[in-house]
C-alpha positions, -999 to +999 in steps of 0.1 A: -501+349+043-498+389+049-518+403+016-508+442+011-539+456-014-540+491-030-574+498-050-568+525-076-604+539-084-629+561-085-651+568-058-684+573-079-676+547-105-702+517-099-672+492-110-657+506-082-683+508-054-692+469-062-648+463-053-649+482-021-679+468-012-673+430-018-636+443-003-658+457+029-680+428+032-649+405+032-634+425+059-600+432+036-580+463+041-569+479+019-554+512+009-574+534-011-562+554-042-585+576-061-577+582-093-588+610-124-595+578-149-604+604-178-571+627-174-554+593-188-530+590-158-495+568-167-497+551-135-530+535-143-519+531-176-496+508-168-512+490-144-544+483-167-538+493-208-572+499-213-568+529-190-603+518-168-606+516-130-610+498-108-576+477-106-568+462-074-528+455-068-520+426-039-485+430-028-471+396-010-441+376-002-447+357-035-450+388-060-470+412-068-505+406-089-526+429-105-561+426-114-578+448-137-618+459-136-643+443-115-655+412-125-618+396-125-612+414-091-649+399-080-637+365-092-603+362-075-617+372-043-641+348-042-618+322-049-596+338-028-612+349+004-640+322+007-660+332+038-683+351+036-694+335-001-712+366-019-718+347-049-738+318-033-739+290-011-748+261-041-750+265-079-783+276-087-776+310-064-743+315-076-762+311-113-785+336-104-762+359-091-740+359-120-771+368-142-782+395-121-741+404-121-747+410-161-778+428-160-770+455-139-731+458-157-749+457-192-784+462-196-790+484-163-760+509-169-767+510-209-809+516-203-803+537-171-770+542-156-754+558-187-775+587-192-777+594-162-744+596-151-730+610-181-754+638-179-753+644-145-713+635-136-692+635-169-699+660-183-691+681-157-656+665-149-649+665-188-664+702-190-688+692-216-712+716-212-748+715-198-769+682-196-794+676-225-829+671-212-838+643-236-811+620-225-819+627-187-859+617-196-847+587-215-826+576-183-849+584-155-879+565-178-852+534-179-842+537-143-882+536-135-881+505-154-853+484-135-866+494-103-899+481-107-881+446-120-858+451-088-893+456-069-905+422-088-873+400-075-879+418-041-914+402-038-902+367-038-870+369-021-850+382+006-822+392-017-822+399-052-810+364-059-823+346-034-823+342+008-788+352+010-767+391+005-749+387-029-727+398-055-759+408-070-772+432-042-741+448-043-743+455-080-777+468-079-768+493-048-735+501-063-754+516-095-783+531-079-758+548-051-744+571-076-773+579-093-786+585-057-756+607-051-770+633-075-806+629-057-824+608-099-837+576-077-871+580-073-875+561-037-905+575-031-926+555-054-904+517-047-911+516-012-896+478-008-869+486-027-858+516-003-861+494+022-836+472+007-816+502-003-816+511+035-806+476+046-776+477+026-768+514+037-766+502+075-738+477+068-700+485+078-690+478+043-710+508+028-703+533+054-672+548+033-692+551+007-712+574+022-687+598+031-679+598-007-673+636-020-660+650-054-649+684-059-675+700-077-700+667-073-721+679-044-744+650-032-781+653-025-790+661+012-805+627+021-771+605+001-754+598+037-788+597+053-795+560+066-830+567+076-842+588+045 
């Protein structure tokens, strides 16, 4: 069955990167459609009514469906497109990968992520002014944090949820890409998990992340830099 897929998002929204990469991964085309999430467009409106990206529309002979934010996208493509399974070959992985799922959507983005990036990317598109130091510390301290537990899981495995490249791996790297893009991961002191970073970096499915670019948003020199 010929699937047509349009992915309104926005290119340094981690709900995003973890679509296009699973998307990538998968081998899916689709056509891409950056959107300006915050300026409230009525197009996304009506697609999704709480006015959040990423929604993925799949055009076919049999309708038209549209799915709204990640995890439901996540879910219907692996029910949907089942090789390669990024959520796990049995249900202990797929377990594991779900938790991991949650803890870098929740705990990572409300302990790291979310000063970070508001700080260093909203406020800037929303013209809020300049960032305030203390949130910044508080965000870089957290980040510290996860990436040592990232370091932890690393030391036992091969992936963060076990032998295989998950779900997971791409929430992780989807997260810690755009806090990358503004140059706050501290690789220096995580060396194996900048080598996982780099693994994940060399696939086809991130490539177009890396040629990510936001009026305004310049990227730190080493962002597109596989061998940093």
């Amino acid at each position: 069955m010929n699937v047509e897929r349009i992915l309104h998002h926005f290119p340094l929204d981690p709900a995003s990167r973890q679509v296009r990469l699973a998307l990538g991964e998968k081998r899916l085309p689709f056509t891409d459609n950056p959107v300006r999430y915050w300026e409230r467009p009525k197009e996304l409106s009506q697609l999704n009514p709480s006015g959040m990206v990423p929604v993925l529309v799949e055009k076919t002979d049999r309708g038209t469906l549209v799915l709204c934010e990640a995890r439901a996208i996540l879910d219907h493509l692996e029910e949907t497109v089942v090789e390669p399974a990024l959520l796990g070959r049995n249900a202990a992985e797929r377990a594991e990968a779900r938790r991991l799922l949650q803890w870098f959507d929740r705990k990572f983005e409300y302990e790291a992520g979310g000063f970070i990036l508001h700080e260093k990317m909203e406020k800037r598109l929303l013209g809020l002014g300049a960032p305030e130091l203390a949130n910044l510390r508080q965000g870089r301290e957290g980040l510290k944090n996860h990436l040592w537990y990232i370091d932890q899981l690393l030391a036992e495995r091969e992936w963060l949820a076990g032998k295989r490249l998950s779900l997971a791996d791409f929430a992780a790297a989807a997260h810690l890409s755009v806090i990358d893009y503004f140059g706050d991961v501290p690789w220096g002191d995580f060396a194996s998990v900048k080598t996982w970073y780099m693994k994940l970096k060399s696939r086809p499915a991130f490539r177009p992340l890396l040629m990510d670019r936001w009026p305004g948003l310049t990227p730190a020199k080493h962002y597109d830099d596989l061998d940093f």
